[in-house]
NUFISE-834503 format. One record per residue (C-alpha): residue number from 0; residue in one letter; x, y, z. Coordinates in steps of 0.2 Angstrom, whole numbers, always signed. Layout:
// NUFISE-834503
+------+------+-------+-------+-------+
| lodo | pase |    xx |    yy |    zz |
+------+------+-------+-------+-------+
|  NUM |    a |     X |     Y |     Z |
...
+------+------+-------+-------+-------+
END
This chain:
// NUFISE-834503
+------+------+-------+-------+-------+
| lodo | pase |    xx |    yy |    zz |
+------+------+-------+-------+-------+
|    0 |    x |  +377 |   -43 |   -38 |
|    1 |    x |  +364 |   -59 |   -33 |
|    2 |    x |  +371 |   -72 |   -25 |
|    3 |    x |  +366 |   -89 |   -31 |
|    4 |    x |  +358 |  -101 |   -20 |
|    5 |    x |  +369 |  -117 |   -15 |
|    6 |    x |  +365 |  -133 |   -14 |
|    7 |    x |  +370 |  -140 |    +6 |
|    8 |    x |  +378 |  -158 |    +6 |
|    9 |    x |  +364 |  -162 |   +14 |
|   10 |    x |  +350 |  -159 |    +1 |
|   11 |    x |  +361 |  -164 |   -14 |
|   12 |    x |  +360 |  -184 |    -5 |
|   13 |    x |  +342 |  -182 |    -3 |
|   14 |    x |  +336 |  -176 |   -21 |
|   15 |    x |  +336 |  -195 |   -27 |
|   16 |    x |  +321 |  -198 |   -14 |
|   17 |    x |  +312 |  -186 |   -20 |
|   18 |    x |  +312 |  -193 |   -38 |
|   19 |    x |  +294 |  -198 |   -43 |
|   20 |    x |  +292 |  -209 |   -60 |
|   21 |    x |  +289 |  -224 |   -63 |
|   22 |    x |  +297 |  -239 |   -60 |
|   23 |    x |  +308 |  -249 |   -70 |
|   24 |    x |  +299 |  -264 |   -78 |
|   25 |    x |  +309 |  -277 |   -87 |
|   26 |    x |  +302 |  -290 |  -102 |
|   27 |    x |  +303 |  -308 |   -95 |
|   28 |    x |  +301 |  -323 |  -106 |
|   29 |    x |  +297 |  -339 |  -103 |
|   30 |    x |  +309 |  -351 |  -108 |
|   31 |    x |  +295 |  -371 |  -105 |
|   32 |    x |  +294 |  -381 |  -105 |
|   33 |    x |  +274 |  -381 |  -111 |
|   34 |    x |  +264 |  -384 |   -96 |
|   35 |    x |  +276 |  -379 |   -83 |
|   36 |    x |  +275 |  -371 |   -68 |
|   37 |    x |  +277 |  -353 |   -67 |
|   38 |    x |  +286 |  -351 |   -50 |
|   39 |    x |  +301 |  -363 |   -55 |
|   40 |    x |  +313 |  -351 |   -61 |
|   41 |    x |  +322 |  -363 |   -73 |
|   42 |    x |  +307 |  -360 |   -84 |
|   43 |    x |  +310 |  -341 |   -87 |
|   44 |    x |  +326 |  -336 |  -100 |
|   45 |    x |  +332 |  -326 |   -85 |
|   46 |    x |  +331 |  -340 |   -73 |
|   47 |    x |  +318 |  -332 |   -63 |
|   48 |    x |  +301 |  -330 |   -60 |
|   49 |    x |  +293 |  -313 |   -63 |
|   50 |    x |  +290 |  -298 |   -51 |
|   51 |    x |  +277 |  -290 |   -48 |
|   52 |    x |  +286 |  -276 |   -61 |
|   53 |    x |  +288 |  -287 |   -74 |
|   54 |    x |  +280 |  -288 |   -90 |
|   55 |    x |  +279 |  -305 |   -95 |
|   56 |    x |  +279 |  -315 |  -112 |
|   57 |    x |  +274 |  -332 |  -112 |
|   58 |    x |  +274 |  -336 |  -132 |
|   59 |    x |  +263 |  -349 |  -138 |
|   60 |    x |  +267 |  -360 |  -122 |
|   61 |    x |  +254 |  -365 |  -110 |
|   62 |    x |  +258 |  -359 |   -92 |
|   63 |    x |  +254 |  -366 |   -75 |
|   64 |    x |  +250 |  -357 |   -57 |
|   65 |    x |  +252 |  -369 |   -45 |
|   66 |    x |  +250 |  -385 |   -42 |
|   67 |    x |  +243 |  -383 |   -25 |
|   68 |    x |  +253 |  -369 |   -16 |
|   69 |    x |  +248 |  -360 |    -2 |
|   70 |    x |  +248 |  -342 |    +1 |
|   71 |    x |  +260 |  -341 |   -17 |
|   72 |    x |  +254 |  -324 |   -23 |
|   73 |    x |  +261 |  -323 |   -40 |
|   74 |    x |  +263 |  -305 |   -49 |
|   75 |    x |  +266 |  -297 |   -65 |
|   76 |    x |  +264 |  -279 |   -72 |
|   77 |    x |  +256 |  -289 |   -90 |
|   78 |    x |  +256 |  -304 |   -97 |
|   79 |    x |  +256 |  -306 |  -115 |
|   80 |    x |  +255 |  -327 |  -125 |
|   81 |    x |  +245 |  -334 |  -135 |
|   82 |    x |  +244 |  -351 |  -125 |
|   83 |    x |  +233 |  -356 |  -111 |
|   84 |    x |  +236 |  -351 |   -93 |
|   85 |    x |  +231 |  -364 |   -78 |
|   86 |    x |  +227 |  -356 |   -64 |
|   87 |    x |  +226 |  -372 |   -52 |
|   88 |    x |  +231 |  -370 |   -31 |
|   89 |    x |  +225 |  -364 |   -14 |
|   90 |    x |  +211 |  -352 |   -12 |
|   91 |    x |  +223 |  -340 |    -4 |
|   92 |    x |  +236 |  -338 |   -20 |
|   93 |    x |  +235 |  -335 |   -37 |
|   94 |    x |  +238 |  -322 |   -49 |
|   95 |    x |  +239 |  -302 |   -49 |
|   96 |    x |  +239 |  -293 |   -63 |
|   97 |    x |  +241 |  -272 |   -63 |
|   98 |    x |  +243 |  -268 |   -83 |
|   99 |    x |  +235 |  -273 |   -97 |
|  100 |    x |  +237 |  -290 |  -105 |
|  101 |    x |  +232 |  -306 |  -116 |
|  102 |    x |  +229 |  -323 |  -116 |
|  103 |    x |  +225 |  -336 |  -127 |
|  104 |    x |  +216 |  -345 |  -114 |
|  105 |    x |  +211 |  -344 |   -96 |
|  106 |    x |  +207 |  -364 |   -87 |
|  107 |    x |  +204 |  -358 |   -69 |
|  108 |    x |  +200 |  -372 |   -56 |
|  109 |    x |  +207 |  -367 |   -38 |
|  110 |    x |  +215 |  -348 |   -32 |
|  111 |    x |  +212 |  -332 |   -40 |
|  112 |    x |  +213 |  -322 |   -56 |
|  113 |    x |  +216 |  -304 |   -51 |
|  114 |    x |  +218 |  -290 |   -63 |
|  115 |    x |  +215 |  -269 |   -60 |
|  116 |    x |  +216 |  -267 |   -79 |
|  117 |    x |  +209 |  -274 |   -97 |
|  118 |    x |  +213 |  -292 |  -100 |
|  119 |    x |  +209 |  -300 |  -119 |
|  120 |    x |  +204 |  -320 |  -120 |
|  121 |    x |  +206 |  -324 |  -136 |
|  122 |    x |  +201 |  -344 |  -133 |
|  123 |    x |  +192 |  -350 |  -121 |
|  124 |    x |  +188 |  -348 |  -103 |
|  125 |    x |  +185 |  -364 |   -92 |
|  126 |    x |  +181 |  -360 |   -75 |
|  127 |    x |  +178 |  -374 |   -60 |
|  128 |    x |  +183 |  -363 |   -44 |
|  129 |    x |  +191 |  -350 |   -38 |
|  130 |    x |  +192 |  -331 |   -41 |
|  131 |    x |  +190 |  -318 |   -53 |
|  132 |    x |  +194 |  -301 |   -45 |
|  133 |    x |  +202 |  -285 |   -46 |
|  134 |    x |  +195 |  -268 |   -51 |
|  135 |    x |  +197 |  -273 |   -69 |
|  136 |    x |  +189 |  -279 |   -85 |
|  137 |    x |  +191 |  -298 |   -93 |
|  138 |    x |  +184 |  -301 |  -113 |
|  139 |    x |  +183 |  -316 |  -116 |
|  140 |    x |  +181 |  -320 |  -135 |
|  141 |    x |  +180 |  -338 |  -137 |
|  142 |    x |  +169 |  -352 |  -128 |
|  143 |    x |  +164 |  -350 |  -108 |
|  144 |    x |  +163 |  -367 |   -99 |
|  145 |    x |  +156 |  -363 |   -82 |
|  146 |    x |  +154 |  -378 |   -68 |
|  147 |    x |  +146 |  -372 |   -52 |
|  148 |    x |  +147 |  -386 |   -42 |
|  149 |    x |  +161 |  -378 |   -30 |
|  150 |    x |  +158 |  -360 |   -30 |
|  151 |    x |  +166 |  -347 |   -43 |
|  152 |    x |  +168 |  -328 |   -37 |
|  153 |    x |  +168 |  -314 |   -45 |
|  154 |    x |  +172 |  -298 |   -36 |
|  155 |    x |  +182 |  -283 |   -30 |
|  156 |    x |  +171 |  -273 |   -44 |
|  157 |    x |  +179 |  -286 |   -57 |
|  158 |    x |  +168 |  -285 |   -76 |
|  159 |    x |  +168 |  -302 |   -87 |
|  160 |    x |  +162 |  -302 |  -101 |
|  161 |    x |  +157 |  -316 |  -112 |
|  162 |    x |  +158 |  -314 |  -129 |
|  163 |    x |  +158 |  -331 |  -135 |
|  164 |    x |  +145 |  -346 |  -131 |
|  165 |    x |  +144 |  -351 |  -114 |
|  166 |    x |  +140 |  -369 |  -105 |
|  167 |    x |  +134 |  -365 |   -89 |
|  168 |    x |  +128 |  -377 |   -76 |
|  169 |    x |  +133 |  -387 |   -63 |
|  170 |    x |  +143 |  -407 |   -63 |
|  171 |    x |  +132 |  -412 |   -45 |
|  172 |    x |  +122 |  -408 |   -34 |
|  173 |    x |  +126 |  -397 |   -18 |
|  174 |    x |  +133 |  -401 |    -3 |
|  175 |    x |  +144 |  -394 |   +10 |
|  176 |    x |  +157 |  -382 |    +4 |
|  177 |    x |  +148 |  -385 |   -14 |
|  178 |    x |  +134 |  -373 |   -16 |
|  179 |    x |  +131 |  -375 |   -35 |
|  180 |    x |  +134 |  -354 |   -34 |
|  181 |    x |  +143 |  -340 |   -44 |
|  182 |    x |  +147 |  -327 |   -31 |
|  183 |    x |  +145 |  -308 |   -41 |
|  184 |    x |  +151 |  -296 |   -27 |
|  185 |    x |  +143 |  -276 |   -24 |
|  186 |    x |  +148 |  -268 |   -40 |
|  187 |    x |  +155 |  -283 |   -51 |
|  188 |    x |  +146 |  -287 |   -67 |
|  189 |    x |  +145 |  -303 |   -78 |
|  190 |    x |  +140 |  -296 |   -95 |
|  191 |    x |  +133 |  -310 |  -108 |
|  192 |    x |  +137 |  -306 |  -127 |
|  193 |    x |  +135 |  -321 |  -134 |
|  194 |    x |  +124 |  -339 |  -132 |
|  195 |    x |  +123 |  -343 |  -113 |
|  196 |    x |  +117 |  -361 |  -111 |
|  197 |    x |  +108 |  -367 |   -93 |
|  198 |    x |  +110 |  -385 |   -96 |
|  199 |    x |  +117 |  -393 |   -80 |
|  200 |    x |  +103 |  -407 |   -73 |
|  201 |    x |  +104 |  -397 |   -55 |
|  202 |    x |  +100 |  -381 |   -46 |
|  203 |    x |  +111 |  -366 |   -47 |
|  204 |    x |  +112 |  -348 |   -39 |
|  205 |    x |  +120 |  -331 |   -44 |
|  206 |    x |  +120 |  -325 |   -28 |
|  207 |    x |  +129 |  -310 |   -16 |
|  208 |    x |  +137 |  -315 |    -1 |
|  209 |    x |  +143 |  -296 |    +5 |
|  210 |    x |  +137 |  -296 |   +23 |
|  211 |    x |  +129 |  -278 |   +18 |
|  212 |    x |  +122 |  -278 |    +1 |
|  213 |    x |  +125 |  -257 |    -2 |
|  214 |    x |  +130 |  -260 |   -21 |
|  215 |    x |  +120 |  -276 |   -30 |
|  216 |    x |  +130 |  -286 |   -42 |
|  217 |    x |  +124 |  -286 |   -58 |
|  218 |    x |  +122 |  -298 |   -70 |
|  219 |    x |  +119 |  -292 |   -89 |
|  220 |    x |  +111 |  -302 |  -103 |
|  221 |    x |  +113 |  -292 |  -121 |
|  222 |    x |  +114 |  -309 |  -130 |
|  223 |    x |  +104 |  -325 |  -126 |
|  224 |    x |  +102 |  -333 |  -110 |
|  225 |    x |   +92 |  -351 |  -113 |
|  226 |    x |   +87 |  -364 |   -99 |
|  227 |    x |   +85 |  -379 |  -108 |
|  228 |    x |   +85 |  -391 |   -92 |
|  229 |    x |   +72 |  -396 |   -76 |
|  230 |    x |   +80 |  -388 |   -64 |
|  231 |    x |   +80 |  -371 |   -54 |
|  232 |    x |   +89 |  -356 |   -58 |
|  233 |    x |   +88 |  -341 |   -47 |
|  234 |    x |   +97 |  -324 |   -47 |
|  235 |    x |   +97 |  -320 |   -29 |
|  236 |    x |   +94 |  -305 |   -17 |
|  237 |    x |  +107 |  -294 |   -20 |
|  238 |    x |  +111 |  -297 |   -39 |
|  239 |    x |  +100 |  -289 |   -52 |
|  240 |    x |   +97 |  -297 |   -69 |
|  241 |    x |   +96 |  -285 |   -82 |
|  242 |    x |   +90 |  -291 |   -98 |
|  243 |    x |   +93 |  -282 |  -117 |
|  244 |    x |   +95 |  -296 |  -125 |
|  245 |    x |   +84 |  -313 |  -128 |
|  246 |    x |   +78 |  -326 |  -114 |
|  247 |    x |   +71 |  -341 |  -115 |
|  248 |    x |   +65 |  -352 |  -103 |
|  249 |    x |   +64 |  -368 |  -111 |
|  250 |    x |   +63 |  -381 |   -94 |
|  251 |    x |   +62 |  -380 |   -75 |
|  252 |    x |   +61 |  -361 |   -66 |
|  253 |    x |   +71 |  -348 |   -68 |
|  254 |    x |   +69 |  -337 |   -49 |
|  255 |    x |   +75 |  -319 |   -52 |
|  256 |    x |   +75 |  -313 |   -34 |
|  257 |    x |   +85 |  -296 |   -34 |
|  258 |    x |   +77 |  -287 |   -47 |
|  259 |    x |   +83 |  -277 |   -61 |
|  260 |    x |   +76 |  -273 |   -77 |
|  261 |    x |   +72 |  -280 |   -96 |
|  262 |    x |   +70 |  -270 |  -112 |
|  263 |    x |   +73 |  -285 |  -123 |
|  264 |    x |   +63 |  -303 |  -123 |
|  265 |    x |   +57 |  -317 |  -112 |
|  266 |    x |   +48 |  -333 |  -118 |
|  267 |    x |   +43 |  -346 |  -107 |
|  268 |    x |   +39 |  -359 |  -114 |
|  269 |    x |   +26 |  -374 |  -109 |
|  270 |    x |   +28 |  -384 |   -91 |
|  271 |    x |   +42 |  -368 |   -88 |
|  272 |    x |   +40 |  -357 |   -74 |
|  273 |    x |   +48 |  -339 |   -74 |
|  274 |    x |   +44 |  -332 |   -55 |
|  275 |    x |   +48 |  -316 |   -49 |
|  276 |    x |   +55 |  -316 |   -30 |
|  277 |    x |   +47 |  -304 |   -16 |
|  278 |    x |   +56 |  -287 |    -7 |
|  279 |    x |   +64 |  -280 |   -24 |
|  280 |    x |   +56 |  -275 |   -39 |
|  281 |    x |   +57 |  -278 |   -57 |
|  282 |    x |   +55 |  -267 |   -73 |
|  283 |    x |   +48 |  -278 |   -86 |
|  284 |    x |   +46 |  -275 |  -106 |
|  285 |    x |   +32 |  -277 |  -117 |
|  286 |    x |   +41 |  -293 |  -127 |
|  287 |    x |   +33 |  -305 |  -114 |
|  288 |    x |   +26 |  -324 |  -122 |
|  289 |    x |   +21 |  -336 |  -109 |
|  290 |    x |   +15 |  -353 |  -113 |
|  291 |    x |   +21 |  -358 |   -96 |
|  292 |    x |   +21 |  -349 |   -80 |
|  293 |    x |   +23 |  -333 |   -71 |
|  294 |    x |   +22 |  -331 |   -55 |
|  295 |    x |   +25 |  -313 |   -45 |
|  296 |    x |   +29 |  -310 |   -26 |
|  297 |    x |   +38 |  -293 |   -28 |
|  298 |    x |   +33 |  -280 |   -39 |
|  299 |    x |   +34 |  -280 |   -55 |
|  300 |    x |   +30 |  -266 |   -66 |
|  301 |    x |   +26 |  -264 |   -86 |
|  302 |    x |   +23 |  -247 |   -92 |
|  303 |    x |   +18 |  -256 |  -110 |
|  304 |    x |    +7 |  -269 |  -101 |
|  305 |    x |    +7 |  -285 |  -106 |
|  306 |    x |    -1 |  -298 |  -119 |
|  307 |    x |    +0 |  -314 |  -110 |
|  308 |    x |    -9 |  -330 |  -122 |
|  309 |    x |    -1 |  -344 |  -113 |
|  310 |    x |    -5 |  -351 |   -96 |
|  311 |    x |    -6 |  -345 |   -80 |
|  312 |    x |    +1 |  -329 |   -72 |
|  313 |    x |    -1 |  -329 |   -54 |
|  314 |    x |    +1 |  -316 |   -40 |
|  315 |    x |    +8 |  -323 |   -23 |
|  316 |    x |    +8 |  -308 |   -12 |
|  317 |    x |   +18 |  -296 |   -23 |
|  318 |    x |   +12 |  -280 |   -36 |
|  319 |    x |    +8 |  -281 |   -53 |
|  320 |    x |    +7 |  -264 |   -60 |
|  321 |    x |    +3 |  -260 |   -78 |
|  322 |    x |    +2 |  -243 |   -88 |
|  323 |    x |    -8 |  -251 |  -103 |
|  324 |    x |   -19 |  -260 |  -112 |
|  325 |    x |   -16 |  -279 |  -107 |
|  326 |    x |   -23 |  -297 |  -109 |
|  327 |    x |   -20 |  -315 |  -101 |
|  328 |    x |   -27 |  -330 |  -106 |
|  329 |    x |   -27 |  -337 |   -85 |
|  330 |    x |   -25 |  -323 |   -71 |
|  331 |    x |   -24 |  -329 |   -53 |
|  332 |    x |   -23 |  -315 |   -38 |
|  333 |    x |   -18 |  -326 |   -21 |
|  334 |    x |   -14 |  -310 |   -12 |
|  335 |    x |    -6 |  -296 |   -15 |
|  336 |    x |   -10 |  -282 |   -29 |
|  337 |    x |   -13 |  -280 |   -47 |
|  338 |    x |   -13 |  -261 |   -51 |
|  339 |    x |   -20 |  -255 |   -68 |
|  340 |    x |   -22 |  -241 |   -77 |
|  341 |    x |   -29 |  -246 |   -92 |
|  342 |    x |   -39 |  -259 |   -96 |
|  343 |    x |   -36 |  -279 |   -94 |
|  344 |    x |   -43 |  -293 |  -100 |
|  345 |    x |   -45 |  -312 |   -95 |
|  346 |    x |   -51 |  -322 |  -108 |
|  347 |    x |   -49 |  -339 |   -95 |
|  348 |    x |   -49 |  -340 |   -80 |
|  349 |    x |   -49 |  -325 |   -69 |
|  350 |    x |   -44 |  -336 |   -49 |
|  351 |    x |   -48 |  -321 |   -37 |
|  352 |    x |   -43 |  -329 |   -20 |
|  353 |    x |   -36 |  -314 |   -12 |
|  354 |    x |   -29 |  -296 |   -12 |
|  355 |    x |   -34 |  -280 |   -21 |
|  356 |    x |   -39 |  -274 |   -39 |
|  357 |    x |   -32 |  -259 |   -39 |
|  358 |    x |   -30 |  -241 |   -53 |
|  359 |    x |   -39 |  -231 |   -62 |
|  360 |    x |   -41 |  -246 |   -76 |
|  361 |    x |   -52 |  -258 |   -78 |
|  362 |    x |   -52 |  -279 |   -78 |
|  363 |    x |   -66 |  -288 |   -87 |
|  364 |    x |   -68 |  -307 |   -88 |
|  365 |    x |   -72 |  -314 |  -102 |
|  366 |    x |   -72 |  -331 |   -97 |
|  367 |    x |   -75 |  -338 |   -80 |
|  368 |    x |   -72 |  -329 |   -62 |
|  369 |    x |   -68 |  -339 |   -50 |
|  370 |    x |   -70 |  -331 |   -32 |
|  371 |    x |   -62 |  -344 |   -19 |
|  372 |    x |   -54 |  -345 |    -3 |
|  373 |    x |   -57 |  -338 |   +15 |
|  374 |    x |   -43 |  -321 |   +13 |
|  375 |    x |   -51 |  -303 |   +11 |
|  376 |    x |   -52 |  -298 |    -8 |
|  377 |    x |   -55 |  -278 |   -11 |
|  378 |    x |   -58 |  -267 |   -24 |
|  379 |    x |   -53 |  -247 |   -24 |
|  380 |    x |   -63 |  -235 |   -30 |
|  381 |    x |   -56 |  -229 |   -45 |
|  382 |    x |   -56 |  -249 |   -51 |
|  383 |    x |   -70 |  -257 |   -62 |
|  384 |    x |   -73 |  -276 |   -63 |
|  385 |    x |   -83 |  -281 |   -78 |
|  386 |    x |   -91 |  -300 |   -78 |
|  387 |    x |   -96 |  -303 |   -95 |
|  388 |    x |   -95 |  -324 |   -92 |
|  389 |    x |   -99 |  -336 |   -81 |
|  390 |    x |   -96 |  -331 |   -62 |
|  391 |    x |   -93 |  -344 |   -48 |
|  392 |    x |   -88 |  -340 |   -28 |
|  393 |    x |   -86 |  -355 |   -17 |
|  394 |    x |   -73 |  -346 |    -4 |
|  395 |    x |   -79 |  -337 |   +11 |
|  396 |    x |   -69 |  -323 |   +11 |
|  397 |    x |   -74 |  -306 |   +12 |
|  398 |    x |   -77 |  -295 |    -5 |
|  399 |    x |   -72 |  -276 |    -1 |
|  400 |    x |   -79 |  -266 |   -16 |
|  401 |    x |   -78 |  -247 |   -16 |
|  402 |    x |   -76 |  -246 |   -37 |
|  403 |    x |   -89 |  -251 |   -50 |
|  404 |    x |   -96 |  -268 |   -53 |
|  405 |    x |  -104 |  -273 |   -69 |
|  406 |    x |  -111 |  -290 |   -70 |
|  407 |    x |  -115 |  -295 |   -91 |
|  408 |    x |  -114 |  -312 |   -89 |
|  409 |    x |  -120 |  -328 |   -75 |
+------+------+-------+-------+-------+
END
């Protein structure tokens, strides 16, 4: 006969350690008044603030974080209300989030909103400072009010998006501890549905402040992004701009210095400048107007080529390299290459003051050429320069030609 096994004292004491599930979560509710603060626990049913357990219901009430205390980290499993939360103390506390959860608003102005799952804005979003983090994903549905002026951050891999319009800018100009910047962190996305309005009346930056940028941040436009103001935008080194959608640079220059890539729009309008930064490159689409300008010192590429009727497009050291059949009204290479494998066209001004015509293409001037300056200007052979209108030179650099040059006009 077998002999069943028997449980020793021992292991019958340790089966409740080895239990794996998960914990227990319990619903708390908040009790107001509206506008109160979340840690004092007389505002909860329960008569105590939530754990980090908990799964939270805040009603219709608006909640607050804070005012002003340090090193407070405040934790929920979710929250579900329909009211605003204000997220306003130290830089070191705020709020984490590990579920899923809803809001009827989000007013962040000092600390952090940290979430590793999916939260729903069904209002607005009004950001002034402070933190947006956490491995998770934020939707914001209704209107996005974004003030640089002391620094907003989004990181830890956190995606926003915007679904809604958004006012972006910032209330001053910089100054110490105020760098007029939105911080996106290696792998964190800001991703604009909706109507993104530059309007603030100084300079801003998305920038990257990783000491080691491995991963970019990565800011992506499928709606419309319009800079209406005279001031400077720049996406820095180490976030990439990524365009599907529509842009227009109505005002001032809009710097995109970290590359990415566009398979929707840009317009430029006149007395704008849209300028392409050096050391990363840029993958640029055929829906290109200019009636500003456009200025390259990186590399820039458009496998479509480009039809360019406004003013004046300028190389400043970097690489202009096109697949296709293109035109410009003004061309100006200061340096630098412009790489062709079809044919180009200037119908204005063609400013040759440095660097190199370059691919198997071709560039005629319709117009008139101007050769200027005193820096070395070459040609390679598989390139041909056709001069079918008035031709000027008053520089004294040198002219390298190994291609074919064709003179129809003066």
């Amino acid at each position: 006969m077998a002999v069943k096994p028997k449980l020793t004292r021992i292991a019958l004491a340790l089966l409740p350690l080895l239990y794996i599930g998960h914990a227990h979560t319990a619903t708390v509710i908040w009790n107001g008044p509206n506008g109160g603060g979340w840690h004092d626990g007389n505002n909860w049913l329960n008569l105590a603030a939530p754990t980090a357990l908990d799964d939270v219901q805040l009603g219709a009430f608006d909640t607050q974080i804070g005012p002003f205390i340090a090193g407070s980290n405040f934790e929920a499993a979710s929250v579900t209300g329909t009211g605003t939360l204000l997220v306003r103390t130290l830089s070191d506390s705020g709020l984490t989030l590990t579920g899923n959860s809803s809001l009827g608003g989000l007013r962040l102005e000092r600390g952090f909103f940290r979430s590793s799952a999916n939260t729903a804005i069904s209002g607005p979003l009004t950001w002034q400072g402070g933190a947006i983090k956490g491995a998770g994903t934020t939707r914001v549905e209704g209107q996005t009010t974004l003030d640089f002026h002391s620094g907003l951050d989004l990181s830890g891999g956190h995606t926003l998006v915007l679904m809604g319009n958004v006012i972006a800018g910032a209330s001053s100009s910089p100054a110490f501890l105020n760098p007029n910047a939105l911080n996106i962190g290696s792998n964190a996305r800001l991703v604009n549905e909706g109507s993104w309005l530059e309007q603030g009346g100084f300079n801003t930056s998305f920038n990257n402040s990783s000491a080691n940028v491995v991963s970019p941040g990565n800011f992506d436009n499928l709606g419309s992004f319009t800079k209406e103001t005279a001031s400077v935008t720049t996406f820095d080194f180490g976030v990439r701009f990524n365009n599907s959608g529509n842009v227009n640079v109505n005002a001032g220059t809009l710097r995109i210095f970290g590359g990415g890539s566009s398979t929707g729009s840009f317009h430029v309008a006149e007395g704008a400048t849209l300028a392409f930064g050096p050391l990363h490159s840029y993958i640029l689409g055929a829906a290109v107007s200019n009636a500003g300008s456009l200025t390259i010192e990186g590399g820039v590429s458009a496998a479509q080529g480009l039809q360019l009727g406004g003013h004046t497009v300028v190389i400043n050291g970097g690489r202009l390299s096109l697949a296709a059949s293109s035109s410009f009204a003004d061309l100006s290479l200061n340096g630098g290459v412009i790489s062709q494998l079809s044919s180009q066209v200037v119908s204005g001004t063609l400013t040759w003051a440095g660097g190199t015509l370059s691919g198997a293409g071709s560039t005629r001037s319709t117009g008139t050429m101007l050769l200027t300056g005193s820096d070395h200007k070459a040609m390679d052979p598989a390139h041909t320069l056709i001069t079918s209108g008035n031709t000027l030179q008053s520089g004294t650099g040198t002219i390298f030609v190994q291609g074919r040059l064709i003179n129809q006009g003066d």
